[in-house]
N, C-alpha and C positions, 0 to 999 in steps of 0.2 A: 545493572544499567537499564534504563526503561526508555523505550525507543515508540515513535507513535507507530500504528497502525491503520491503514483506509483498508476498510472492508466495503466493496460493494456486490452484490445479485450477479450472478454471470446470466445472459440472455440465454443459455443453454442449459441451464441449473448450475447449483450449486454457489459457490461465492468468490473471487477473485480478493486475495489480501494481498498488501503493497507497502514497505517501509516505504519513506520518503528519502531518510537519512542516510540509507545506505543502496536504493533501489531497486533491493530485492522483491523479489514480484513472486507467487505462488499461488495455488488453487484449492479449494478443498470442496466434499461435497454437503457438508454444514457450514456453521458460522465456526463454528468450535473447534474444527480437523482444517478450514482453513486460517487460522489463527496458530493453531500449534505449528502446522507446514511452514509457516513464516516465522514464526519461532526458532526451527530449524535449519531456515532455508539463511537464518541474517545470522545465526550464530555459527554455523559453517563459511559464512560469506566474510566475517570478522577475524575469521583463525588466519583469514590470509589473507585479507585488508583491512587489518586493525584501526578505529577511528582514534584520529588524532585530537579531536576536541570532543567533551564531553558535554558541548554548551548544546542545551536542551533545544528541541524545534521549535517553531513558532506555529500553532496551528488557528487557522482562523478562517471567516466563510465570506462570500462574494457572492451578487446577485449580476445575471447578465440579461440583458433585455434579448428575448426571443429575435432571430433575423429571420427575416422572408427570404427565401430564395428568389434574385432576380428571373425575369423568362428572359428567353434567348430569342 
């Protein structure tokens, strides 16, 4: 089964990985050990909420225009 992956930089080091499909969330402190952690974290997360559909995700990008914070 091939499930996507969002990897981003944790502000603290290291890198924050995040199924979408199943919401599993994990950490590591490479790109590499946080990808595997999620690897394990969604095939433990599956032994006991198996996906009903195997229709693939949609992944795709959005730009959002910067907001100014109002003053009070």
């Amino acid at each position: 089964m091939i499930l996507s992956a969002v990897i981003t930089a944790a502000p603290e080091g290291g890198y924050v990985a995040y199924n979408p499909e199943t919401g599993t969330t994990t950490q590591g402190e490479t790109f590499d050990e946080a990808v595997a952690n999620l690897r394990e974290a969604t095939e433990l997360y599956l032994e006991v909420f198996p996906m009903k559909s195997n229709t693939p995700a949609v992944l795709t990008c959005f730009e959002v225009a910067h907001a100014q914070a109002a003053g009070c």
